[in-house]
N, C-alpha and C positions, 0 to 999 in steps of 0.2 A: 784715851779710849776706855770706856768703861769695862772695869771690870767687876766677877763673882767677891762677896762679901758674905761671911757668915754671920746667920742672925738666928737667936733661939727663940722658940717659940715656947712665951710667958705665960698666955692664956686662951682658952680652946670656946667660945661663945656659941650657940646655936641658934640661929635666928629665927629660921624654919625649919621642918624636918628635914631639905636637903641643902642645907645650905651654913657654912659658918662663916665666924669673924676670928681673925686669927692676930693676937696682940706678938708683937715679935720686940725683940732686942737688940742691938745692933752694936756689935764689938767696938766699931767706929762711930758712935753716936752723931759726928759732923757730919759724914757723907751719907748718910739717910734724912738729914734736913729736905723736907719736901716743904712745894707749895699745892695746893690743893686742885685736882683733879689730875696729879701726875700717878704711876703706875710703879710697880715692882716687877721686873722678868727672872722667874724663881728655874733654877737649874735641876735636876733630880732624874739619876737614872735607875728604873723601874724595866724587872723584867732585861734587862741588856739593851735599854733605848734608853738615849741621851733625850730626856723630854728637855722644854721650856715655854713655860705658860706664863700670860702676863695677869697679873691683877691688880686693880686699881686699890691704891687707899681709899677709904672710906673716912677715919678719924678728921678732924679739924684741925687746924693748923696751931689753933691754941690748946688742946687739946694734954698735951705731953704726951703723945701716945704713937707709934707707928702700928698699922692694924691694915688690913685687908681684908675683902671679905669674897668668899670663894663658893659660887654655886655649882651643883656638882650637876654635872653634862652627862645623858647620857653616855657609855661609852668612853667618857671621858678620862686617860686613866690618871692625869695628876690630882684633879679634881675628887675625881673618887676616893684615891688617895690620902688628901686634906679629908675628906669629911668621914671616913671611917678607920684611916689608921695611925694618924698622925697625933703625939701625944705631945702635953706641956712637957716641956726639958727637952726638947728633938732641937737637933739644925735641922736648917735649910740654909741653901744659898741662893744668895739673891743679888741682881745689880743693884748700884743705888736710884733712887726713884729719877723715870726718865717723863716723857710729853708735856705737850703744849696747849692740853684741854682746860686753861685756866685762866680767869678773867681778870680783869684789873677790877683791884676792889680798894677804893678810897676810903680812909676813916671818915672822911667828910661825906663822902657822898650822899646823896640823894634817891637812887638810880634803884630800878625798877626791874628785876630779875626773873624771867621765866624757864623754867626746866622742865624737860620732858624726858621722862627716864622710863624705860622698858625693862623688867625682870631684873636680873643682876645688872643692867644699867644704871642702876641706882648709885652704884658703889663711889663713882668718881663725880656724881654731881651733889649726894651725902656730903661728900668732903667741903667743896663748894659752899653748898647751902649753909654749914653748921658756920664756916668761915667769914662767910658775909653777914651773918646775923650778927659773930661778936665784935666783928674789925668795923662795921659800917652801921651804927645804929640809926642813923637815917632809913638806911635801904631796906628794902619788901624783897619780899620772894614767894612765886607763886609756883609749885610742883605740880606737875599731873604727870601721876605715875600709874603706867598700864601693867596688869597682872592676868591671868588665867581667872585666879579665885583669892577671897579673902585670905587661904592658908597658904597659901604662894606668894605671900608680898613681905619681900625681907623686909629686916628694919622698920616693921610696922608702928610697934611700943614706943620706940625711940620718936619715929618721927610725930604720934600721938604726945609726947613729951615736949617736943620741941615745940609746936603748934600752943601748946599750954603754956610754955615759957614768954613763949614770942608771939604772945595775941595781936594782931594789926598786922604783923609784919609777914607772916608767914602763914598761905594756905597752902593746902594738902587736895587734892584733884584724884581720889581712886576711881583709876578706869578699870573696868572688873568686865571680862567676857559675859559676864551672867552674877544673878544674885542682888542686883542695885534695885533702888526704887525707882532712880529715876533715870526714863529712856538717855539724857544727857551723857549719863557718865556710864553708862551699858554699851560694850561691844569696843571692838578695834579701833587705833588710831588711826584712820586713815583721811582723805581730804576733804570728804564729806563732814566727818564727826569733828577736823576740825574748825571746818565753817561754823558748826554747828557751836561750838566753845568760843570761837573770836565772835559771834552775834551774840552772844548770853550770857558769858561767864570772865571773857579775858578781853582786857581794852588793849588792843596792841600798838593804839597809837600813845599807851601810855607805858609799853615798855621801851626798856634801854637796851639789855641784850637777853637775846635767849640761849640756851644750851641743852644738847638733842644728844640722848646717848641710850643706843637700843637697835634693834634688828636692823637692817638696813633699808628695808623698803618704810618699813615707818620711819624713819628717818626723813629719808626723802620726802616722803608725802608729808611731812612736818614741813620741813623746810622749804618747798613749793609756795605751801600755802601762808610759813609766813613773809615770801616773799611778796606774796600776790596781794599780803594787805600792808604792806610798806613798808616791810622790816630791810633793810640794806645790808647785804651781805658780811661786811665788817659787823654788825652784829650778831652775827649769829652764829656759835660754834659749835663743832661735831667731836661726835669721840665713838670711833667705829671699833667693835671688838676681832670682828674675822673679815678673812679676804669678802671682796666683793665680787657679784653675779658678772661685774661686766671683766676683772681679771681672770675670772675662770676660764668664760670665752676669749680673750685673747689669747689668754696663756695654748689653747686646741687650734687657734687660728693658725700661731708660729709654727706649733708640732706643724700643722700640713704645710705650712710654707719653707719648712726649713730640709724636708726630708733630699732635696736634691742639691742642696747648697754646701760648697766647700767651707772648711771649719775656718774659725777664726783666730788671726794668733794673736795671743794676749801676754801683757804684760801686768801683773800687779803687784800690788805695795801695799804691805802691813804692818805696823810698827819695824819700817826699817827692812824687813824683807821683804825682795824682789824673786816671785819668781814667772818665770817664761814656758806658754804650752800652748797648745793648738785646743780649741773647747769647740763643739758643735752649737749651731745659731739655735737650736730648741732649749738650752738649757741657760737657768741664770748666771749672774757674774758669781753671784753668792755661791752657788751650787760651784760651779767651777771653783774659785778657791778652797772650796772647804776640801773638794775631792783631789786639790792636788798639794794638799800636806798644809794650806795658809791656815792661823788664826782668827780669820775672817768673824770683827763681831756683828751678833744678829742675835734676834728674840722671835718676834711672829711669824716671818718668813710671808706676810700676805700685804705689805701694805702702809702697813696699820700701825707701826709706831719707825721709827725712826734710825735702831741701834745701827741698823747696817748700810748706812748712808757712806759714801764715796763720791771722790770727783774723777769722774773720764775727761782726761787732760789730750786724747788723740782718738778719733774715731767716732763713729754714729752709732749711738745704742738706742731701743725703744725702751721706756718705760711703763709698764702696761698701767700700774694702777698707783696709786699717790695720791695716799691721805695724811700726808706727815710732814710733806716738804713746802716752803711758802715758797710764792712765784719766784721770788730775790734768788732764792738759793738753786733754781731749778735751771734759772737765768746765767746763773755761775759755774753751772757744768754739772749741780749735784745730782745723785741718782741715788735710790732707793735699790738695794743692789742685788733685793732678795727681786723686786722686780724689773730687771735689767736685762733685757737680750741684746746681744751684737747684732747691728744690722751688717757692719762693714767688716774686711776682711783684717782689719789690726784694730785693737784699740788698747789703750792705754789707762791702766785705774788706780786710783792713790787713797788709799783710806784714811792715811795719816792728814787729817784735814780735821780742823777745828776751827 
C-alpha cells in the first residue's frame, strides 16, 4: 500500500505569473521512477487541515529529473502555498507517483499522437509528449492546447523549443479565448470548433491515439466528437483532475435517499486491521474508516485517481463515479472507496488487495 516519502524541493521555476514547476528529490530515488503521465499525491498540513493534492509530472521520462508543475487555484490553499511560500531546501511529502494516463510508446513505432490539454492540463500530457518525441522517432505528435490568453499558457517557451527541436514531428495548436488571427483557433473547445479542426487542421483518420486532459465538459465534447469521426474508444484516454458534475448529483441523490434507512454494519480491512461499526448509507466507505480510527489510503477523495481502491468481498455497494478503475477490476468486486455507498445492510471491505 502506498505510502508518504520525503522529497526536497531543488528548484523553484515560474512559468507564468500564477503558476510554477517544482524540481524535487527523492530520498528513495527507486520509488519515484515514473512513467509518463503518472501523478504525485503531496501530504501538507496548513492552518490545522491535513491537505492532499495530486499533481501530475510534467518532466520526461528521459529527462533525469522528477518536477511537477502546480497552478495556483483560486482559494486554493496548497496551491497557493506552492507558489508563494514554498522555498528551494523545504520538504514535502509525497506518494510515489501513481495513474494510468499513459500510452504505449514503441521505440519502433510509427503511430500518430493527438493531445488535447486545457490550462494546467498540460502537465501530464508535457510528460507524454516530451517522451514520445525521444523513445519513438518515428512518431508525430499533434497538441491543441486551450488557454484564456497568451499570458495564461504554461510551458509556452518550452513547448516553442521543442517545436524547433522536433520540426515535422511535433505541432502546437494554441486555442486562445481571444487575441488569434485566425477565427479557427479562437474561442472554446467545444463540438462545433472541434468539427471545425477535424475538417481543416487534424486528419483523424490518420491518428492512433488521442489523450484529453482538461475541464470536464471539454473533455467530453472532445471525446464525443472524436468518437463520431472513428476514433474507437481504446484509443482514446482521459485524465480528469476533480470530481465530476454527475458524482455531485449522486453523491445529493443518496443524502435524500438514505435519511430513513437503517445504518449499515461493516466490517473492514487495512493492513491487517479489522475493525467492526455500524456507518449510515449517506456516507462513504472512505469516510467511515477514516472516522473510525482505519488507515485508510486515499489522495482526491473524487474519483479521480485510484489510491483508495478496495474489494467488497459481501454486500452491495453503489459506486457513484469511476474514472480510474478498468472494467476487469470493477468485475472483481473493486471499488473506489472515496466513492462507495452501502446499499445493503452488511458489507464486507479488504483493502489489503493488490
Amino acid at each position: 500500500m502506498s505510502r508518504f516519502h520525503s522529497l526536497t524541493v531543488t528548484g523553484i521555476h515560474r512559468t507564468i505569473r500564477d503558476a510554477v514547476v517544482l524540481t524535487l528529490e527523492a530520498e528513495d530515488p527507486a520509488a519515484f521512477a515514473f512513467v509518463p503521465g503518472q501523478y504525485l499525491t503531496f501530504r501538507k498540513t496548513l492552518a490545522g487541515t491535513e491537505l492532499r493534492r495530486n499533481y501530475s509530472i510534467c518532466a520526461g521520462s528521459d529527462e533525469g529529473l522528477l518536477q511537477v508543475g502546480i497552478k495556483r487555484v483560486e482559494g486554493g490553499a496548497f496551491s497557493s502555498f506552492a507558489n508563494t511560500d514554498l522555498k528551494v531546501g523545504d520538504r514535502l511529502e509525497a506518494m510515489p507517483p501513481q495513474g494510468r494516463f499513459t500510452p504505449q510508446i514503441d521505440p519502433d513505432s510509427t503511430r500518430n499522437f493527438l493531445g488535447f490539454a486545457g490550462g494546467s492540463g498540460i502537465t501530464p500530457i508535457l510528460s507524454i509528449l516530451k517522451t514520445v518525441l525521444t523513445r519513438a522517432p518515428g512518431a508525430t505528435f499533434t497538441l491543441v492546447y486551450a488557454n484564456r490568453a497568451v499570458n495564461t499558457i504554461m510551458f509556452r517557451e518550452e513547448l516553442e523549443d521543442l517545436k524547433n527541436r522536433y520540426m515535422g514531428r511535433l505541432r502546437v495548436v494554441h486555442m486562445l479565448e481571444s487575441g488569434q488571427d485566425m477565427e479557427l483557433f479562437t474561442g472554446r473547445i467545444d463540438a462545433a470548433k472541434c468539427v471545425a479542426l477535424f475538417r481543416h487542421w487534424i486528419d483523424i483518420s490518420a491518428i492512433d491515439t488521442a489523450l484529453i486532459c482538461g475541464p470536464e465538459p471539454m473533455m467530453l465534447a472532445i471525446a464525443d466528437s472524436l468518437r463520431t469521426h472513428g476514433l474507437s474508444d481504446d484509443r482514446i484516454l482521459f485524465e480528469l483532475f476533480t470530481e465530476s458534475q454527475k458524482g455531485r448529483l449522486a453523491r445529493a441523490a443518496i443524502a435524500e435517499r438514505a435519511t430513513d434507512q437503517a445504518a449499515t454494519q461493516v466490517e473492514i480491512t487495512v493492513e491487517g486491521v479489522t475493525r467492526h461499526f455500524a456507518m449510515p448509507k449517506d456516507q462513504s466507505v472512505l469516510e467511515a474508516a477514516l472516522n473510525n480510527g482505519l488507515d485508510a489510503p486515499f489522495a482526491c477523495k473524487a474519483g479521480v485517481c485510484s489510491t483508495c481502491k478496495a474489494r467488497v468481498l459481501e454486500g452491495d455497494c453503489e459506486m457513484l463515479s469511476n474514472h480510474a478503475l478498468e472494467d476487469d477490476e470493477v468485475a472483481r468486486g473493486m471499488v473506489l472507496t472515496c466513492q462507495c455507498y452501502p446499499l445493503s445492510d452488511r458489507i464486507v471491505v479488504e483493502y489489503d488487495t493488490h
